[in-house]
Residue, then its C-alpha position, 0 to 999 in steps of 0.5 A: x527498493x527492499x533491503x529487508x531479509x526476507x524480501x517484501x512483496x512486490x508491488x505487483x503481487x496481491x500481499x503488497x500493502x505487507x511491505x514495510x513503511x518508509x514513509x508516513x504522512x497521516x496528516x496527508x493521508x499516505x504512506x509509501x511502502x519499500x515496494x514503491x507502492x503509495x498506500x492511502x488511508x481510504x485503502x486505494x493504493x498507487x503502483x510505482x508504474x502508475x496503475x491505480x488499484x480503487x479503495x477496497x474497504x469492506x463493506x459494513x454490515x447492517x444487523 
């Protein structure tokens, strides 16, 4: 699906949320990625074969 010089990640390795966005929904809360990777605003993310990766947010830190 990447047609960028170089090449973006696959949707199957770690650094894929670095892909470039072809699509952007803010009002819906998504934004699909050349990879075929649907990302979320809640960071959860949806892999072109199905897989679901959960929200992976960091965690707040209380003083």
């Amino acid at each position: 699906m990447c047609t960028h010089t170089p090449k973006c990640p696959a949707a199957d390795s770690p650094d894929r949320e670095a892909a470039h966005v072809v699509a952007s929904h803010p009002e819906q809360g998504w934004s699909l990625l050349c990879n075929g990777t649907v990302l979320f605003e809640d960071t959860g993310e949806l892999l072109p074969d199905g897989q679901v990766i959960a929200p992976h947010r960091p965690l707040a830190v209380v003083a």
